[in-house]
N, C-alpha and C positions, 0 to 999 in steps of 0.2 A: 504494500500500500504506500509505503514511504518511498519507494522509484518511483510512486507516478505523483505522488503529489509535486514533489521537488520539480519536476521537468515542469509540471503545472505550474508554481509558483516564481520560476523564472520567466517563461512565459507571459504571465501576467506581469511579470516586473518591467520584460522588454518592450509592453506593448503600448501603446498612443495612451489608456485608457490609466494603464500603469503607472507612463510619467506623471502623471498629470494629479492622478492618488497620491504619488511617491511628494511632490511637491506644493502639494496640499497641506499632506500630511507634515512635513519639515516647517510650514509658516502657521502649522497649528502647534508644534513642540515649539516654536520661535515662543508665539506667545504666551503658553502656559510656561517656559522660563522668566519672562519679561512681568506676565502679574507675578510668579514668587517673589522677581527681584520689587515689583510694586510693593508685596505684603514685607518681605525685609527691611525695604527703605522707611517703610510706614511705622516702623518699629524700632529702626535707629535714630530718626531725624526728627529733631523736634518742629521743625518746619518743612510737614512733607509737603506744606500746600507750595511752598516757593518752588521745590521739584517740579512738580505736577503746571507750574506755571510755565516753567524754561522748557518743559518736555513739549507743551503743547505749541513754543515758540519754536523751536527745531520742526515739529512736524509740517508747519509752515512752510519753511526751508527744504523742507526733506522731498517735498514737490518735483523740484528742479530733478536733484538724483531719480525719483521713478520715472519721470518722462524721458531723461538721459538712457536708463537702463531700457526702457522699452525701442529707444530707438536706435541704442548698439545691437540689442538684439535682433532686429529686423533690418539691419544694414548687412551685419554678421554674415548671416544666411545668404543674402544676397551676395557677397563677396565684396562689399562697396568697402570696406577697411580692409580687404587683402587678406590672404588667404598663409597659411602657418607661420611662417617667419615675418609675412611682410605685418601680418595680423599684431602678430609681438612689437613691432617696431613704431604700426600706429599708435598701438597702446603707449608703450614707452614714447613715443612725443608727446601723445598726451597726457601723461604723465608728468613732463616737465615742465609742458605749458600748466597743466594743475600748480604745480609745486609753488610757481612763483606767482599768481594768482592766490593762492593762498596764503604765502609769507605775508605780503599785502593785507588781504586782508586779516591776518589776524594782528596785524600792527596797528591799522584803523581800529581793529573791534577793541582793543587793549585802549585805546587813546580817547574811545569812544563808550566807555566798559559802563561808567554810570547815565549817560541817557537813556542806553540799552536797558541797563537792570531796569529803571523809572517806567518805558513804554514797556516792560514787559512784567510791572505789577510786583517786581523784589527788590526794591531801592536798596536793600541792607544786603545786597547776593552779589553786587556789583562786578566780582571776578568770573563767580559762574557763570552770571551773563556774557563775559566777554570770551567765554568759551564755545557758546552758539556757534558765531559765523565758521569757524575753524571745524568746529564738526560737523556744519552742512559740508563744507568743502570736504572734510575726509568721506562722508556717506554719498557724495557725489562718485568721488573716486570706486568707491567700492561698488557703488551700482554701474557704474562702464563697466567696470572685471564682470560682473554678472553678467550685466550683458551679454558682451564677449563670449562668454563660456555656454551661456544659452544661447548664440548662434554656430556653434561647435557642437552641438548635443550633450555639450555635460553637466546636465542636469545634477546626479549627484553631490556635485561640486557645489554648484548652486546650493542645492539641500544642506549641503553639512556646514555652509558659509553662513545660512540663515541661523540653524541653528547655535553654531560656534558664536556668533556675534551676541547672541543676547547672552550664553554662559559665559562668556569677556565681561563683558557689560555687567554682570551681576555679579563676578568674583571681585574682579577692577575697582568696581564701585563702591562695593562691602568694604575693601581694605583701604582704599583713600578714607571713606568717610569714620573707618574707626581709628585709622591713624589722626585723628582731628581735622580734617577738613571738611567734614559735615558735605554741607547742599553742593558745595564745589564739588568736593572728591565723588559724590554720588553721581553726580553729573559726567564728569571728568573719564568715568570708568565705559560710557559710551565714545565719547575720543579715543580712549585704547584700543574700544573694539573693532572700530570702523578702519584702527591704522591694520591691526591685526590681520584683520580679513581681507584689507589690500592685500598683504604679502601672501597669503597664504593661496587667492586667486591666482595672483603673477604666476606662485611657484607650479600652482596645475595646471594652468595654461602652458609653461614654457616646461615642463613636462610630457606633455601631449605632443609638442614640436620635437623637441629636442633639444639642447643648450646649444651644442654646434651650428644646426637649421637657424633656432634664433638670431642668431648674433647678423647671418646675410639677408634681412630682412628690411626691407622701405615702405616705408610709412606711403599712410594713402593719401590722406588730407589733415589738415589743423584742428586742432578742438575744438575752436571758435566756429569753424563754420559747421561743424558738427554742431554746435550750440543752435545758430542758426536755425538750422536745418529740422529742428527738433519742438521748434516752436509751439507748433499743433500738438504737439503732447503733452508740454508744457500747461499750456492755455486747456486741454481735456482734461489733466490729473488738478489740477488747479480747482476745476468746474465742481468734479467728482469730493474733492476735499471739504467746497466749502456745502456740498449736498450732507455731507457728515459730518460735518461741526455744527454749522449755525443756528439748527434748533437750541442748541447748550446755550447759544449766547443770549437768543430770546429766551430763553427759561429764565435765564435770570434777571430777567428786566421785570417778566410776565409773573414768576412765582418768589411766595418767603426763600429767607435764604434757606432755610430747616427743607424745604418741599423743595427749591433750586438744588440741594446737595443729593435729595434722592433721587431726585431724576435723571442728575449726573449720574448717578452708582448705578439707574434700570437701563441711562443710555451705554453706558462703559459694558456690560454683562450682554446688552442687546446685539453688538457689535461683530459678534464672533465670528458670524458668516462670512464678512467684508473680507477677517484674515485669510479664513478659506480661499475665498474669489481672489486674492491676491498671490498667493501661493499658483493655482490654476493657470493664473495669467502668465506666470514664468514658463507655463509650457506654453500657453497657448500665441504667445505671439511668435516666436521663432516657427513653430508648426506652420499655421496660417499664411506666415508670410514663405516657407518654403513650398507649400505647394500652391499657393499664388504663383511664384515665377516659374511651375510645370504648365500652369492655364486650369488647374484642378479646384475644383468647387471645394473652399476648406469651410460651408456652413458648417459641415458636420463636427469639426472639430470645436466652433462654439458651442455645440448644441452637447456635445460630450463634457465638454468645461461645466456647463449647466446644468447637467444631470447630476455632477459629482455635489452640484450648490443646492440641488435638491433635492437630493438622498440626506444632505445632514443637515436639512432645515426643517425635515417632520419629527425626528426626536427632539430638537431645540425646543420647536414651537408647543410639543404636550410637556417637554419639560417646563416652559415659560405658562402655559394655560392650564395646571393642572399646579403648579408648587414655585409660583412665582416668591409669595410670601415666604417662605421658607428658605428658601435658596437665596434670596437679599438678606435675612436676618443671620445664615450664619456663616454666609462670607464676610459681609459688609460689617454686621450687628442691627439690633434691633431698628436704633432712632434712624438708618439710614431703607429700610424696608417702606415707609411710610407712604413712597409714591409705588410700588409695587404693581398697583394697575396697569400703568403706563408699560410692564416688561413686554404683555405678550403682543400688542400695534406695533411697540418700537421694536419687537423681534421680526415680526414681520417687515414692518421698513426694510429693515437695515440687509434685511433677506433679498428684497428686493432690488434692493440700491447694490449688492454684491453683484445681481445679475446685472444690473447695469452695468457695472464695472467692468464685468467682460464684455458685455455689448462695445463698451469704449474701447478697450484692448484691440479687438477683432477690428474696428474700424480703421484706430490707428498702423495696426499691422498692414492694410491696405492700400494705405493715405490717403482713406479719406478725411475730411475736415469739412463738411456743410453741416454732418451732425454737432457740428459745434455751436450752430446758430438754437436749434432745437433746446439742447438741454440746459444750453446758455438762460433761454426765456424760464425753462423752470427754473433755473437756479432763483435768475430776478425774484420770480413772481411768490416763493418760499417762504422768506420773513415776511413780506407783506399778509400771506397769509394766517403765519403763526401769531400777528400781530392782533388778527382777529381771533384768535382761537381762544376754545373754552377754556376757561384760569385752572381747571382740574387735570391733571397730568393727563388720565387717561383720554380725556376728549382731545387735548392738547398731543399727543404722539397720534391720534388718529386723524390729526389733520399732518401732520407728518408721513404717516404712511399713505395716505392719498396724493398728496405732491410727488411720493416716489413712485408709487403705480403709473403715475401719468409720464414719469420722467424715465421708464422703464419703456412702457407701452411706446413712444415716443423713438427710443433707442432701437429698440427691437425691429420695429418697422422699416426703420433707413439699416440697420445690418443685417436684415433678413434678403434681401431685395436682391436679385441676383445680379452678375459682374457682366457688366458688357462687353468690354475689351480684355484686351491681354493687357500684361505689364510690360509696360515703356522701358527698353533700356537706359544705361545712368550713361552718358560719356563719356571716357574713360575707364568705364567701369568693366567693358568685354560683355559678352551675351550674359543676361539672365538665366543662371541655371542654380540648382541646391544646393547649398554650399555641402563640398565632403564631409562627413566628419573622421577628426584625425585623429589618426591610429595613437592608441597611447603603449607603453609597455605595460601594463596591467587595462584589462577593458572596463572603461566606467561605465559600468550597472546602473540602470535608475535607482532614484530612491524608493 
């Protein structure tokens, strides 16, 4: 019985359906590391609220890096950064161009450390603040490597970088903040993680080549105009971000602070699906965009991404509509259960808005960008609504989860829509074909 499962279970390991579980499941171990490091920090720091203030100023920042990494990965494929050595050599220019881009700016952010802390609500954090911009720049960095390596199919790599980054992040962190640097050094241990996870890319990527291969490798083009070029992913994960913040921010205009904190804590628990859909998307734009450039219908591959989003959004949702109250009082504690109502709309939302999220992936992987006039209007027309909405959490996430049905239904219909033409060659770039993927000395297995 044990010969046949094994051949079965690699199988399923190698298959579309595989990676896509494999790296799901690594951006769902990401973040059940990232709340224990949540529930440790909350236990060390006496001001976890100043964390939680600078965490949410980075994820701002942290934009740039996903749209970066969506759009190395579909260049990847395509061969537009060059294919093994020359692949290396892009990276390594861009790399340098980072480096000194970021000296920069972390000289500004240091000279600039207390207006920072003031607009981001920790006047007395002043250094931890001026550690933000240097850690977008490093999580910029690490999202190219990812990239990169998800347009090579090594996915694994991917997986273990997600996960490696938050146990950095959480070991890093622990020991800055108990050596006496509190909110900084908790902070500071996501800097580690991000430089970490650079080197540790580099080293499997230029693995995969070869050290020899590497070194006669030319760069393809400059990072800036990669930057460029990127823009539409930018301006979609932007759109997509502020679809998953900005109820938080009218909550708190709209509800007490005591009912504002718990509906932070039902929105924070509601969320989980988005990690999922974000994990997905690591397969699914390299996929999509490689058999785009075959002329291959890759609906299916969205429509596989979205099955994985829900399959684990009907145990979520009876676990949210059957022991909501339960499950906030003895994570969170009692006085934070209070908005409880609101778990199981906002699970549903944010269920929804996940699938969006690959709707956006899949588009981007395409280029297209008209869908951006679409979700754009929902974004607008969002506060305005919640502005109107009933003062009780639960009526209030249910005008929530209707904004996102619309902004779903909306997505869905422009990436469902089939492909007229083929893909346009790039200039330079030589025929449109999949990129290989390159031999390594050990074969990297899905996660």
């Amino acid at each position: 019985m044990l010969k046949r499962v094994a051949p079965a279970l690699d199988g399923l390991r190698s298959s579309d359906t595989g990676k896509a579980v494999g790296l799901a499941g690594a951006m769902i171990a990401n973040n059940l590391i990232a709340l224990i490091a949540s529930i440790v920090f909350a236990r060390m720091l006496s001001d976890y609220g100043a964390l939680a203030a600078l965490v949410s100023f980075f994820l701002i920042l942290s934009v740039v890096g996903q749209a970066m990494q969506v759009a190395t990965a579909r260049d990847g494929v395509l061969g537009r950064l060059g294919r093994g050595p020359d692949l290396v050599a892009t990276l390594e220019r861009w790399g340098r161009s980072l480096g000194v881009f970021t000296l920069v700016a972390t000289i500004l952010s240091i000279l600039l450390r207390q207006p920072i802390a003031d607009l981001v609500g920790v006047p007395h954090q002043a250094w931890a603040a001026a550690a933000a911009i240097p850690a977008g720049c490093a999580y910029l960095a690490v999202s190219i490597m990812r990239g990169a390596l998800q347009g090579i199919g090594a996915y694994r790599t991917v997986g273990i970088s997600l996960i490696g980054e938050q146990t950095v992040r959480l070991i890093a962190g622990a020991a800055l903040a108990a050596i006496g640097l509190g909110v900084a050094g908790a902070y500071l241990g996501s800097l580690v993680a991000f430089i970490a996870m650079v080197g540790y890319c580099m080293l499997q990527l230029r693995a995969r080549v070869g050290l020899e291969h590497a070194r006669a490798g030319v760069s393809a083009f400059g990072l800036w105009r990669h930057v460029r070029m990127a823009a539409v992913a930018i301006a979609a994960l932007a759109v997509i971000q502020f679809l998953q913040n900005i109820d938080l921010i009218i909550a708190k205009h709209q509800f007490s602070t005591k009912v504002a904190s718990s509906y932070a804590v039902a929105a924070v628990a509601a969320k989980v699906l988005i990690w999922i859909a974000m994990g997905a998307g690591f397969y699914l734009v390299p996929e999509v965009s490689r058999l785009r450039s075959t002329g291959t219908d890759a609906r299916p591959v969205l429509l596989r991404a979205l099955g994985i989003i829900a399959v684990c959004a009907i145990p979520c949702m009876l676990i949210f509509w059957l022991g909501a109250h339960p499950l906030l009082t003895i994570v969170f504690g009692r006085r934070r259960a209070i908005a409880s109502s609101s778990l199981l709309p906002l699970g549903a939302a944010f269920s929804v808005l996940a699938a969006t999220y690959l709707a956006v992936q899949y588009m981007l992987a395409l280029h297209r960008s008209k869908f951006l006039i679409a979700i754009g209007v929902v974004a607008a027309i969002e506060p305005v609504l919640l502005l109107q909405a009933p003062t009780d959490p639960a009526g209030f996430a249910t005008v929530v989860l209707g904004v996102q049905v619309l902004g779903a239904v909306l997505a869905y219909g422009l990436a469902l829509r089939p492909l007229r033409t083929a893909p346009a060659a790039v200039p330079g770039a030589g025929p449109v074909t999949p990129a290989p993927v390159l031999q390594a000395p050990e074969p990297d297995r899905s996660a």
